[in-house]
KOLKEFI-601081 format. One record per residue (C-alpha): x, y, z. Coordinates in nm, 3 decimals. Each point is the difference from the previous one (the first is absolute). Example, Ala and Ser with C-alpha at 12.3 -4.5 7.8 and 13.67 -1.06 7.14 Angstrom:
BEGIN
c1->1.230	c2->-0.450	c3->0.780
c1->0.137	c2->0.344	c3->-0.066
end
This chain:
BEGIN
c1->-2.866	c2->2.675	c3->-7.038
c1->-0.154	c2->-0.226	c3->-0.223
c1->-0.068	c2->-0.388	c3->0.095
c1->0.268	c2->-0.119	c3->-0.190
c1->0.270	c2->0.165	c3->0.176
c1->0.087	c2->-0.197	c3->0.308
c1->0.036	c2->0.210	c3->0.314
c1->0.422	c2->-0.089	c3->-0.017
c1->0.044	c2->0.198	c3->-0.319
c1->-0.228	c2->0.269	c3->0.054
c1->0.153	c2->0.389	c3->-0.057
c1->-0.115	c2->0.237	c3->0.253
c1->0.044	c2->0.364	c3->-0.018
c1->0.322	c2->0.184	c3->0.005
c1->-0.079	c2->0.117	c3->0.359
c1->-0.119	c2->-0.296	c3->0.190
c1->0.253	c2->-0.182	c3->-0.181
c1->0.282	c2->0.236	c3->0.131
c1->-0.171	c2->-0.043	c3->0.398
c1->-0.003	c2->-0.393	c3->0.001
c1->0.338	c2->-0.013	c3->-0.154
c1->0.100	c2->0.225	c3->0.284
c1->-0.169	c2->-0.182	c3->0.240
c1->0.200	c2->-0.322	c3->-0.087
c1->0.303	c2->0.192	c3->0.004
c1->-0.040	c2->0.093	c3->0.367
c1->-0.084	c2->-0.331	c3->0.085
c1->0.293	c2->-0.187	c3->-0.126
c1->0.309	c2->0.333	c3->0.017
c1->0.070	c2->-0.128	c3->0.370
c1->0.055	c2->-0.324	c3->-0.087
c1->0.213	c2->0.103	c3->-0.381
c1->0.254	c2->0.219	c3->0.167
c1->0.052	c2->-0.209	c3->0.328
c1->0.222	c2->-0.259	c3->-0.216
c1->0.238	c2->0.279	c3->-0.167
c1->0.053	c2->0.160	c3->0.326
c1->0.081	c2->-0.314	c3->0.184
c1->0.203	c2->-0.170	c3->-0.243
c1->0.170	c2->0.298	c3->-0.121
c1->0.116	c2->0.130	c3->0.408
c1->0.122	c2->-0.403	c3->0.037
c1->0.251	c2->0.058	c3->-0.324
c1->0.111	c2->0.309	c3->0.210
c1->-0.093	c2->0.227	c3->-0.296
c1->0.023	c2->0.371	c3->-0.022
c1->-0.320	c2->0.181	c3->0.027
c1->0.009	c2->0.158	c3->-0.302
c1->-0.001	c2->-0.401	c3->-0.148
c1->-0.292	c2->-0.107	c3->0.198
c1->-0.183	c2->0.309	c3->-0.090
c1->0.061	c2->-0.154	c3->-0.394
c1->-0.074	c2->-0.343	c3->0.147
c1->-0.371	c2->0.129	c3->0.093
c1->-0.018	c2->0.238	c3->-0.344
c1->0.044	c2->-0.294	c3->-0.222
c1->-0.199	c2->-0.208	c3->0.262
c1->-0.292	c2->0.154	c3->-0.065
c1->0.088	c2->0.082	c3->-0.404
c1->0.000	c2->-0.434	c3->-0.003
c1->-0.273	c2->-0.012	c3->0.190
c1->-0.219	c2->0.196	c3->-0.246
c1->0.143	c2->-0.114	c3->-0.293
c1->-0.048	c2->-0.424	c3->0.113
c1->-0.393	c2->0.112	c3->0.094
c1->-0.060	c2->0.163	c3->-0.296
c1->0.147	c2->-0.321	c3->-0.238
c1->-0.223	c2->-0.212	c3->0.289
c1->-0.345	c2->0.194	c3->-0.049
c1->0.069	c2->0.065	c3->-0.373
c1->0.143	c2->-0.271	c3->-0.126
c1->0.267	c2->-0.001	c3->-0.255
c1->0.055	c2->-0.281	c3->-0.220
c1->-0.196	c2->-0.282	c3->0.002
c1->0.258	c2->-0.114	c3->0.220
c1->0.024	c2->0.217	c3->0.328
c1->-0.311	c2->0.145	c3->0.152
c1->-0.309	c2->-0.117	c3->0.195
c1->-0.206	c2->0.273	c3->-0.065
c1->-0.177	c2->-0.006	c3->0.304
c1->-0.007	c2->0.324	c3->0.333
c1->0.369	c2->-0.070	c3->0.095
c1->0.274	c2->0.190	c3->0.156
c1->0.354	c2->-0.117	c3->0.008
c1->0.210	c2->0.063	c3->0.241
c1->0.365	c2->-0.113	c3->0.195
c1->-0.037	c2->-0.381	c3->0.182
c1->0.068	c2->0.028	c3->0.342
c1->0.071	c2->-0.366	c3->-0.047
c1->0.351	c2->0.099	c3->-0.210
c1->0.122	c2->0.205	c3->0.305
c1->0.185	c2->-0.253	c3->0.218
c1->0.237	c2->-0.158	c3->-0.255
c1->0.083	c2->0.402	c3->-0.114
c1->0.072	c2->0.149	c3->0.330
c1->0.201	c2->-0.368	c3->0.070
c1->0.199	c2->0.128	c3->-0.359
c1->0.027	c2->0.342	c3->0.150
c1->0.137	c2->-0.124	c3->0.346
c1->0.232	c2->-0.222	c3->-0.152
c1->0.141	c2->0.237	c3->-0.307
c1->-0.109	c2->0.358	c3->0.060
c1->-0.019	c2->0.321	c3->-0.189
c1->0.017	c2->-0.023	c3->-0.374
c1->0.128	c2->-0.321	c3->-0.028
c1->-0.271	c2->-0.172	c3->0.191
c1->-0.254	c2->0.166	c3->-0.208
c1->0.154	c2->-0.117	c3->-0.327
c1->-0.053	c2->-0.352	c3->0.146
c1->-0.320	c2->0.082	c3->0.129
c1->-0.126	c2->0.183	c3->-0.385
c1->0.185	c2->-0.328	c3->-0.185
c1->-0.225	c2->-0.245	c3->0.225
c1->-0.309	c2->0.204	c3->-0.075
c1->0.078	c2->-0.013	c3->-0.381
c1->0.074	c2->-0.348	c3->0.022
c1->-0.319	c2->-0.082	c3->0.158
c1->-0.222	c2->0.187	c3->-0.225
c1->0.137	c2->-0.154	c3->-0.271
c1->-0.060	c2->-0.340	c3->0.144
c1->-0.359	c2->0.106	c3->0.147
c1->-0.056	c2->0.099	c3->-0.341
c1->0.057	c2->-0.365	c3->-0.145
c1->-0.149	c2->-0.220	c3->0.286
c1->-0.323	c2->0.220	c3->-0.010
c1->-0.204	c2->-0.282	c3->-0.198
c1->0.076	c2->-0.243	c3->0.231
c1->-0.122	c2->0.170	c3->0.289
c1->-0.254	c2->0.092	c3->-0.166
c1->-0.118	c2->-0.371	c3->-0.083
c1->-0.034	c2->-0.056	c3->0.368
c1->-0.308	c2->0.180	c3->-0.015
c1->-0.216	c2->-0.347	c3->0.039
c1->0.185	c2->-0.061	c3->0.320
c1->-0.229	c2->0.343	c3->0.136
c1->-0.371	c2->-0.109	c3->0.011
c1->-0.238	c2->0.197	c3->0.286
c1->0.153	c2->-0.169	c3->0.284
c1->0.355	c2->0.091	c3->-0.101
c1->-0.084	c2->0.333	c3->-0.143
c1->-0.176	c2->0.128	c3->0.284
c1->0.230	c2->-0.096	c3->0.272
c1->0.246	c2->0.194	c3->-0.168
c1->-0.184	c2->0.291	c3->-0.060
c1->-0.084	c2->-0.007	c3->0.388
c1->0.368	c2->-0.043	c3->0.115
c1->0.090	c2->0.286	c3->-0.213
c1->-0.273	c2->0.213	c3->0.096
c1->0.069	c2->-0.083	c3->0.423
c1->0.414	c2->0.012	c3->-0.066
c1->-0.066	c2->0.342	c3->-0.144
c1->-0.162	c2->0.067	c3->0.296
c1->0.291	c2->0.037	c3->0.181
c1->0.108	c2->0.323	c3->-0.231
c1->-0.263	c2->0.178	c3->0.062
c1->0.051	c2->-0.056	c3->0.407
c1->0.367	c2->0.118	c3->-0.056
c1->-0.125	c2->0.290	c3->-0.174
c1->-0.203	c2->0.101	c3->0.304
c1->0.272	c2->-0.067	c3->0.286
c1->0.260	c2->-0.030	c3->-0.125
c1->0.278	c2->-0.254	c3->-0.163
c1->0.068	c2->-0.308	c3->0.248
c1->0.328	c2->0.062	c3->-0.051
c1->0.204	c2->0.319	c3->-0.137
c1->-0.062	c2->0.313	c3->0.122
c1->-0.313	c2->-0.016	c3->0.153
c1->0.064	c2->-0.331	c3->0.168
c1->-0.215	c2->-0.073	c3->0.330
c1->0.355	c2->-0.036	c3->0.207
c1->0.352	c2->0.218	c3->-0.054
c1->0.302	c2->-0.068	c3->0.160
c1->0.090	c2->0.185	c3->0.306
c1->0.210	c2->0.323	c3->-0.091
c1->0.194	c2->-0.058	c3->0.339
c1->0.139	c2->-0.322	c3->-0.151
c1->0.086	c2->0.103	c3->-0.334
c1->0.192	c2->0.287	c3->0.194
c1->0.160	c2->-0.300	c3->0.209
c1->0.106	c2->-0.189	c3->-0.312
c1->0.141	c2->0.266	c3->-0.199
c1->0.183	c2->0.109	c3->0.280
c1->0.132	c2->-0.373	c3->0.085
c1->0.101	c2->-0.034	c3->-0.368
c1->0.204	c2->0.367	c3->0.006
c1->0.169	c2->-0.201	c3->0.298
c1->0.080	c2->-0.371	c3->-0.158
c1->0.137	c2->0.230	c3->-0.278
c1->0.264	c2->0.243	c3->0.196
c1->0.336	c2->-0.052	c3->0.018
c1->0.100	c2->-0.262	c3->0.261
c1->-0.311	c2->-0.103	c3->0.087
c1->-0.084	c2->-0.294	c3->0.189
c1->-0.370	c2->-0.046	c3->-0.127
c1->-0.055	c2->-0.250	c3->-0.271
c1->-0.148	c2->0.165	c3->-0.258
c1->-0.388	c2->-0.017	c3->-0.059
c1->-0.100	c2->-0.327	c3->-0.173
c1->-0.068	c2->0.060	c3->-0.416
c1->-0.380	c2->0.031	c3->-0.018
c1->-0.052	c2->0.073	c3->0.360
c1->-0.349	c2->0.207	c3->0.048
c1->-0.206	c2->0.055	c3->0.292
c1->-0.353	c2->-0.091	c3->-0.002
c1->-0.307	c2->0.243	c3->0.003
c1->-0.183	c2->0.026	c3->0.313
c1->-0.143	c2->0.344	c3->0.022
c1->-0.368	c2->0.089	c3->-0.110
c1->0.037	c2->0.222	c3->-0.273
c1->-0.248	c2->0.238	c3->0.008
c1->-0.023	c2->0.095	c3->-0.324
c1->-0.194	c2->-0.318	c3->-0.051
c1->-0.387	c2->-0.070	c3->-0.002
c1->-0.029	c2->0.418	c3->0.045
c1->-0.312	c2->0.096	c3->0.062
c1->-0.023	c2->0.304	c3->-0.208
c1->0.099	c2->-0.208	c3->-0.306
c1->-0.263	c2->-0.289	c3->0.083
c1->-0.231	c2->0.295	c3->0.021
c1->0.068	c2->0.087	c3->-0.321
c1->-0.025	c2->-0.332	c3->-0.136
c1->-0.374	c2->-0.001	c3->0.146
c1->-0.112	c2->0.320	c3->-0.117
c1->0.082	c2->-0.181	c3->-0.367
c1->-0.132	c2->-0.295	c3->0.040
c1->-0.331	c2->0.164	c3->0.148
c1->0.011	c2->0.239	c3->-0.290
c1->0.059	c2->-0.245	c3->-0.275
c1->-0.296	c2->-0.187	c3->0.153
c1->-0.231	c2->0.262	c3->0.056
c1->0.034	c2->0.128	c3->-0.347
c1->-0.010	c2->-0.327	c3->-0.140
c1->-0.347	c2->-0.031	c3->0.172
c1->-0.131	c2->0.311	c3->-0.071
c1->0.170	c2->0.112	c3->-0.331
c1->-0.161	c2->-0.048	c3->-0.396
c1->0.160	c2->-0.087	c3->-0.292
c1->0.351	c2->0.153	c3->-0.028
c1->0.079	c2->0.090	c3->0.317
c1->-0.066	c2->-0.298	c3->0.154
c1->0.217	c2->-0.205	c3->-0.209
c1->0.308	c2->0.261	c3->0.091
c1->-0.075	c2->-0.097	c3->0.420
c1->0.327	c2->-0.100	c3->0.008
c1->0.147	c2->0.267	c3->-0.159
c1->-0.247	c2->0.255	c3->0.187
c1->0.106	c2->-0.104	c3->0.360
c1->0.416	c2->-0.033	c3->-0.143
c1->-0.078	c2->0.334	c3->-0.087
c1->-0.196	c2->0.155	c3->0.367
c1->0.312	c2->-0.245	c3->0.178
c1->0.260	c2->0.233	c3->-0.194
c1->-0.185	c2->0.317	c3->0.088
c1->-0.028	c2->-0.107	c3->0.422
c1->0.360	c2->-0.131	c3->-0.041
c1->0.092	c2->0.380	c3->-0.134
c1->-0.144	c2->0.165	c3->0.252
c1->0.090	c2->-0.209	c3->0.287
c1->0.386	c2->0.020	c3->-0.115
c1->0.013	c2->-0.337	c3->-0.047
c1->0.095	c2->0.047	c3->-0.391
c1->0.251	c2->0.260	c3->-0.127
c1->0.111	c2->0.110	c3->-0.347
c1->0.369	c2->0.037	c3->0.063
c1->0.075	c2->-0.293	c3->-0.257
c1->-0.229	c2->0.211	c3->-0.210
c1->0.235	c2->0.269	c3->-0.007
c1->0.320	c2->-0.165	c3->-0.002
c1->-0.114	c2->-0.212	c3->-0.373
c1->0.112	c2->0.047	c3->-0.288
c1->-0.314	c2->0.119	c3->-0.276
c1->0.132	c2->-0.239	c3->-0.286
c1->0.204	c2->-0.303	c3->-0.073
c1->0.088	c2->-0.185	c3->-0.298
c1->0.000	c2->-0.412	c3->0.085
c1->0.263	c2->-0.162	c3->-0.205
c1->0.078	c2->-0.407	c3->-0.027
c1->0.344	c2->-0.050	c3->0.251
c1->0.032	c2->0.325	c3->0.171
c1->0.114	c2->-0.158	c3->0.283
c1->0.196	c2->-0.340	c3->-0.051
c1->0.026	c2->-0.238	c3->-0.321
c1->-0.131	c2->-0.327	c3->0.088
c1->0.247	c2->-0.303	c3->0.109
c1->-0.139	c2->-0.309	c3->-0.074
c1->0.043	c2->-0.311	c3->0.263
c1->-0.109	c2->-0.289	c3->-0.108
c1->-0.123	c2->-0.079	c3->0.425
c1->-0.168	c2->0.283	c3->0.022
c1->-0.211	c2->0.012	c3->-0.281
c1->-0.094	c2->-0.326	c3->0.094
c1->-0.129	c2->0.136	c3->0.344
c1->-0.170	c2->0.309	c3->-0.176
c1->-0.185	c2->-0.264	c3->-0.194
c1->-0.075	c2->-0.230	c3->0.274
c1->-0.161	c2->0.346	c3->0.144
c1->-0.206	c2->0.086	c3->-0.328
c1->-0.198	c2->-0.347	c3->0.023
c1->-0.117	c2->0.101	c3->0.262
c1->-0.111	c2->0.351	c3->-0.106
c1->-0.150	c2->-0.180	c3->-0.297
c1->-0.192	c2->-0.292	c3->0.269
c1->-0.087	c2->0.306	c3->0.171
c1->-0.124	c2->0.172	c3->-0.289
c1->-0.254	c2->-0.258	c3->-0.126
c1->-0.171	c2->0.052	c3->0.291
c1->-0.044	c2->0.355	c3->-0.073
c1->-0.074	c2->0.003	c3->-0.349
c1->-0.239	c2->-0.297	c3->0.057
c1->-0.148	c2->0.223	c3->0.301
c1->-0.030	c2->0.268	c3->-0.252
c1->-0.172	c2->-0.207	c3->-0.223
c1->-0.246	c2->-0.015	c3->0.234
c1->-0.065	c2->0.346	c3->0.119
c1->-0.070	c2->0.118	c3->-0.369
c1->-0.186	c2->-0.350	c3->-0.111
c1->0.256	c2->-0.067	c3->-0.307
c1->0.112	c2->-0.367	c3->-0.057
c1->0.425	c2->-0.047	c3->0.026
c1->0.073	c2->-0.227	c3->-0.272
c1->0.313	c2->-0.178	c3->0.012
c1->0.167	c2->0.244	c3->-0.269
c1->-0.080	c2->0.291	c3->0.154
c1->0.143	c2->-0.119	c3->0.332
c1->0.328	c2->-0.060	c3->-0.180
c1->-0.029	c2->0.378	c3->-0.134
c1->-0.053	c2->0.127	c3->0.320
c1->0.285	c2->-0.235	c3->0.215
c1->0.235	c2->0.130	c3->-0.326
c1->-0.035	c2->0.331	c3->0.056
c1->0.072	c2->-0.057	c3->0.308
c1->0.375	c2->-0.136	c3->-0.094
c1->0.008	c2->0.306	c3->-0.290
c1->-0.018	c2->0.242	c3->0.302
c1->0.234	c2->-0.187	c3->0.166
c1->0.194	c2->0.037	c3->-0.285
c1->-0.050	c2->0.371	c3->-0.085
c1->0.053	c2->0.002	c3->0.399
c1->0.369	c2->-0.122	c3->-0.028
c1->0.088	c2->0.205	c3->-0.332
c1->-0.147	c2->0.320	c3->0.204
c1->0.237	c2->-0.066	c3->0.301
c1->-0.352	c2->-0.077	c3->0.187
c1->-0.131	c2->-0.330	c3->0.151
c1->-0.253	c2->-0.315	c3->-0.081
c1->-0.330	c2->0.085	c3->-0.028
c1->-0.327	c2->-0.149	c3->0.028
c1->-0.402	c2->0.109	c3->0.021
c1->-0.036	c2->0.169	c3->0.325
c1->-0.244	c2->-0.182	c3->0.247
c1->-0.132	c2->0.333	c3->0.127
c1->-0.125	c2->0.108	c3->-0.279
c1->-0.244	c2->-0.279	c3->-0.118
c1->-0.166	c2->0.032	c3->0.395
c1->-0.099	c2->0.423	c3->-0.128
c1->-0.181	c2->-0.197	c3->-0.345
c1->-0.163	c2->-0.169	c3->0.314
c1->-0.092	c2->0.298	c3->0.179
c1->-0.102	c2->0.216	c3->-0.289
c1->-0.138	c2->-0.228	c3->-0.237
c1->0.196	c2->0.161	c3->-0.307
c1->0.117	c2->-0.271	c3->-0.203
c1->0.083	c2->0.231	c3->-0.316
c1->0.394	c2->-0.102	c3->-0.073
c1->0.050	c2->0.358	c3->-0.105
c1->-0.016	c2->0.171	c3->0.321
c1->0.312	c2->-0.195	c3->0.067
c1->0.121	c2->0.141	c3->-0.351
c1->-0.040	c2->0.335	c3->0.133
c1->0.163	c2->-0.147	c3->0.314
c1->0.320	c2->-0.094	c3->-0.184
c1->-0.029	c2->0.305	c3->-0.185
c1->0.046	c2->0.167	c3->0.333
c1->0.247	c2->-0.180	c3->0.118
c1->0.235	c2->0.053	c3->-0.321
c1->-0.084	c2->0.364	c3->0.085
c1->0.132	c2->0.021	c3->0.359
c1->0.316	c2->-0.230	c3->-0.093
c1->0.101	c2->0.289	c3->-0.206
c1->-0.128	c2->0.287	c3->0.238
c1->0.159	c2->-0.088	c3->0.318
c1->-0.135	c2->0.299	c3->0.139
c1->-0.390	c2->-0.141	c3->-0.044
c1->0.148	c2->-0.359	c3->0.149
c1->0.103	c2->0.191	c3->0.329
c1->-0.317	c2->0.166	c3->0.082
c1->-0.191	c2->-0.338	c3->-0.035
c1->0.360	c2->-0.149	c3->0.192
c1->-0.119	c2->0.228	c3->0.288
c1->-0.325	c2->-0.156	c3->0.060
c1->0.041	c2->-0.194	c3->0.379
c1->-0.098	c2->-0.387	c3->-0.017
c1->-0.251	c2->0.026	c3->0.269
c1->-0.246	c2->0.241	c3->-0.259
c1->0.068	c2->-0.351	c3->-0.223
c1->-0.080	c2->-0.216	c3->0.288
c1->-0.360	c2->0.113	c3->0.035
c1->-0.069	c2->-0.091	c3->-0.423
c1->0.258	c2->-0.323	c3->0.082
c1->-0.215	c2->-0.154	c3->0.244
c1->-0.320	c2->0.016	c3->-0.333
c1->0.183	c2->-0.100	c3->-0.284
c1->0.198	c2->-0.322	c3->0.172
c1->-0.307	c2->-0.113	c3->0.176
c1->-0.196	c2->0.012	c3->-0.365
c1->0.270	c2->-0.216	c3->-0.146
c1->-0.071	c2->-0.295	c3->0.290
c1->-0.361	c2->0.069	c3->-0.011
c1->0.021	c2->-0.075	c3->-0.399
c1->0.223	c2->-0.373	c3->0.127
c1->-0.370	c2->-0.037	c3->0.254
c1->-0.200	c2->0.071	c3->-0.268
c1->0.134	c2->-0.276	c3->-0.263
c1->0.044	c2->-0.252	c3->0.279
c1->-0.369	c2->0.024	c3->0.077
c1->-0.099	c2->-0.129	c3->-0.286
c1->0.245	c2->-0.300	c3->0.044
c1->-0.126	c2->-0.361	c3->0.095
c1->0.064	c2->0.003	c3->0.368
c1->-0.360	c2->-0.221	c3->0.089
c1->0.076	c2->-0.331	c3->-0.261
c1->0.437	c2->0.041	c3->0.023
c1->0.098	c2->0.010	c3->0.320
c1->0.300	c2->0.013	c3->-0.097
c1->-0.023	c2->0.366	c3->-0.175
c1->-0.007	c2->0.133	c3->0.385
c1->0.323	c2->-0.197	c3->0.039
c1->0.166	c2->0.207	c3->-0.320
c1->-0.093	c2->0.305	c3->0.146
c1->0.097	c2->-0.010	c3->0.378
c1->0.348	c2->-0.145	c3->-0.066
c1->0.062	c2->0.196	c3->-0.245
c1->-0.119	c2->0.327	c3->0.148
c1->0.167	c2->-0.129	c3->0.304
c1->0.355	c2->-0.034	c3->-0.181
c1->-0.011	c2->0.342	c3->-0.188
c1->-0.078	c2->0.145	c3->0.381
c1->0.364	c2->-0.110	c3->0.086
c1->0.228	c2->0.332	c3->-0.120
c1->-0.268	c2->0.200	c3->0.118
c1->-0.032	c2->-0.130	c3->0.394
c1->0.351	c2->-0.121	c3->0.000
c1->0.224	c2->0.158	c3->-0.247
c1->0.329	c2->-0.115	c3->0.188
c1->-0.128	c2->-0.415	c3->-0.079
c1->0.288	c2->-0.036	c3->-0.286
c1->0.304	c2->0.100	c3->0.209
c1->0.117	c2->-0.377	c3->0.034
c1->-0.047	c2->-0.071	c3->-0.334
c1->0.229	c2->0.054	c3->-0.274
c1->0.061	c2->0.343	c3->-0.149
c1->-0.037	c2->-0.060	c3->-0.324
c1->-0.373	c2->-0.102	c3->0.030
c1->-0.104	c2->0.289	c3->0.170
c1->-0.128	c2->0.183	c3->-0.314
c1->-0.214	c2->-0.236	c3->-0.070
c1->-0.161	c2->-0.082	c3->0.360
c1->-0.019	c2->0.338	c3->0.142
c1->-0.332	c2->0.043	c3->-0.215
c1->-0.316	c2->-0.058	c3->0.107
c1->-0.177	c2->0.009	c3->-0.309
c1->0.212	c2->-0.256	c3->-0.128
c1->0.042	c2->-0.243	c3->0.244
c1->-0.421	c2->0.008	c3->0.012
c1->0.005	c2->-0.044	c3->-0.405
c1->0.241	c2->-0.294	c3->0.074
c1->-0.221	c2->-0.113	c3->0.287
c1->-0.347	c2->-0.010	c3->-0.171
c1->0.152	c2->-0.102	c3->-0.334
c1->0.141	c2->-0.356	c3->0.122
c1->-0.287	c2->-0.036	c3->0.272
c1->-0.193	c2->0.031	c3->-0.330
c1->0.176	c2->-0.204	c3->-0.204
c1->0.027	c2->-0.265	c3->0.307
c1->-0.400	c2->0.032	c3->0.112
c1->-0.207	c2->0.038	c3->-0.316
c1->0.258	c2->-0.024	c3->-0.320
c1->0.105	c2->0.216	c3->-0.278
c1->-0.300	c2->0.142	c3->-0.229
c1->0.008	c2->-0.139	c3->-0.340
c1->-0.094	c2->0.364	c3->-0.138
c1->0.034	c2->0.347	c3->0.106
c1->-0.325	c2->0.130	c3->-0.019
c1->-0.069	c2->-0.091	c3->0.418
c1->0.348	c2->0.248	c3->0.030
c1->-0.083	c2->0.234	c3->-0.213
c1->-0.344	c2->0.063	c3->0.083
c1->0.097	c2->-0.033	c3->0.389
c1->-0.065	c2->0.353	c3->0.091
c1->-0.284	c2->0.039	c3->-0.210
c1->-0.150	c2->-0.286	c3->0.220
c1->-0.031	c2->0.277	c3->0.271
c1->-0.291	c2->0.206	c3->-0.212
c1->-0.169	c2->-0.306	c3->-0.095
c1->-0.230	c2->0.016	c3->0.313
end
């Protein structure tokens, strides 16, 4: 590599390429086919449909990192180590579509929103992106550390098990589900003198499900963590920058032959698909829920400053103002493509920028080859179930690293902020760290309040952004430039 080249746009060989890009693929499949799969079983689809949901899932996915790490256009493309992949954020107000209007009616509605929103994220793009001197140090890296702990709580769910769902700490007593259904065959016979059961009725869990916290799968979760450390310790060069990947890899093997991981979906995938624009609905356009969709992609594009400008400081390259609009566009493009493809919204996956952390890698075409991959497995559905079959807990071990990199990269910029002369700089950062704790500790806090704010409070990232941008703006004023923003996570090498 020659000293002109900046570590971002170097080209590494075919075959470490091809391993990194691999690497980031494992780290962020989990979290790419979790949306399909839940929004697609809330519309009540046939499996055969959410099987396409995932396909094209992944095809998007590829495609949107790709046009990210590329760039096309001097409009869409930030150029920087990014992978895109399905908000989370956009999965309340579609499986609220889906309960309301299900099967392929719903998901017209849901596909028109996501058009209409991309569309729209496409056009408000500069704005947000003019916010950027609203983000100096302070700001910046109390984001960066609320992300980093929220994402926290993924990688904990990935060892024990989902708070809620199927591996939920509590399940509800088979003897009363026997009761109820039995009570309800009653109320409905002939002549009966039972009321029938109230609409909505449920009974509460209250059995430890044991399924949860298992041992065995914490053990596994250890064994890659220790692994990922010890060969991060002890490795050179290549290997050590594929830790991650090295102890996904030993997890998978352990998981295999302790029966914990099967290849049954394996077998039962198809070897090729073809992803087409509308194979499963045309869109239906309401006017209301576009709006919400693009209520929802603010905050995926609040939320994605923070990781673009924590980016920015993992591989040392200055975010200018225009290429923060490229990269908050693309975002809305792949929201776009998203809708067209019958997938979701999409945004740069958090995960992702904490294994730049943990590796050090900053070149923007391993996540080329990553996107390449991607493309590859949305078309060879085959290839997407054997990675599919991988348990969480063998992620759990690498989630624990890569989430606790992106909070140690928030610690590292706010040590270089004024805390000694501004007192009021520890004031930003405990409220606002404080406030972006709330969805995490208490994620029940908005049931009083009304519905249709919801989207945009169940966040934590974005009610800390909110938080430690008006504390700012309140405590110490808006900067009349952007350099203190943009060169906020530099700040954290400048020791």
């Amino acid at each position: 590599m020659t000293s002109q080249v900046h570590p971002v746009d170097e080209v590494l060989p075919f075959g470490k390429l091809t391993a990194l890009g691999l690497q980031h693929v494992l780290v962020m499949y989990a979290g790419a086919v979790a949306v399909p799969l839940i929004v697609g079983r809330a519309l009540n689809l046939p499996p055969e449909q959410v099987a396409h949901l995932i396909s094209a899932d992944l095809f998007v996915c590829g495609l949107v990192t790709l046009i990210q790490a590329l760039g096309a256009t001097q409009w869409f493309g930030i150029k920087l180590p990014v992978m895109m992949g399905v908000t989370f954020a956009s999965v309340a107000p579609m499986v609220s579509i889906a309960q309301s209007t299900g099967g392929n009616a719903g998901a017209g509605l849901i596909f028109g929103s996501v058009i209409g929103a991309g569309v729209i994220s496409i056009l408000i793009a500069p704005v947000i992106s003019r916010m950027l001197r609203f983000f100096p140090p302070v700001v910046t890296g109390s984001i960066i550390a609320v992300i980093g702990i929220s994402l926290m709580r993924v990688g904990v769910n990935w060892i024990f098990g989902n708070p809620v769902g199927p591996t939920a700490p509590n399940v509800v007593n088979p003897e009363y589900t026997k009761w109820l259904a039995e009570a309800q065959a009653m109320a409905g016979a002939p002549g009966s003198a039972l009321p029938p059961v109230p609409k909505g009725f449920t009974v509460l869990p209250t059995v430890p499900n044991p399924k949860y916290a298992d041992l065995s799968g914490a053990a596994v979760s250890g064994i890659v963590l220790l692994s990922i450390l010890l060969i991060a310790r002890f490795a050179k060069g290549f290997i050590a920058n594929i830790s991650v990947l090295m102890g996904i890899l030993i997890g998978g093997v352990i998981s295999v032959a302790m029966g914990l991981m099967n290849f049954d979906k394996v077998a039962k995938a198809e070897w090729f698909t073809v992803v087409l624009p509308f194979q499963i609905a045309m869109p239906v356009f309401d006017p209301v829920l576009i709006l919400t969709m693009s209520l929802v992609m603010i905050v995926v594009m609040i939320e994605s400053t923070g990781m673009f400008l924590a980016l920015g400081d993992m591989t040392k390259r200055e975010i200018t103002q225009d290429e923060l609009t490229r990269g908050l566009r693309t975002d809305g493009l792949g929201t776009l493509i998203g809708g067209i493809f019958n997938t979701f919204p999409y945004t740069s996956f958090s995960q992702n920028v904490g294994l730049v952390a943990v590796t050090g890698v900053m070149s923007r075409w391993v996540c080329v080859a990553g996107g390449a991959i991607l493309v590859i497995l949305g078309v060879l559905p085959k290839m997407g179930a054997l990675i599919e079959s991988l348990p969480t807990v063998v992620l759990g071990g690498a989630g624990l690293v890569m989430f606790g990199m992106v909070a140690s990269t928030g610690i590292r910029i706010l040590s270089n902020v004024d805390f000694r002369d501004n007192k009021h700089n520890a004031m930003i950062v405990a409220v606002s760290i404080g406030v972006g704790m709330i969805p995490l500790v208490a994620p029940n806090f908005r049931q009083w309040m009304p519905h249709s704010i919801h989207p945009l409070i169940e966040s934590g990232i974005l009610l800390a952004s909110i938080t430690a941008v008006v504390l700012n703006l309140f405590f110490n004023g808006a900067a009349k430039d952007n350099s203190a923003a943009i060169n906020a996570a530099r700040q954290a090498d400048a020791h």
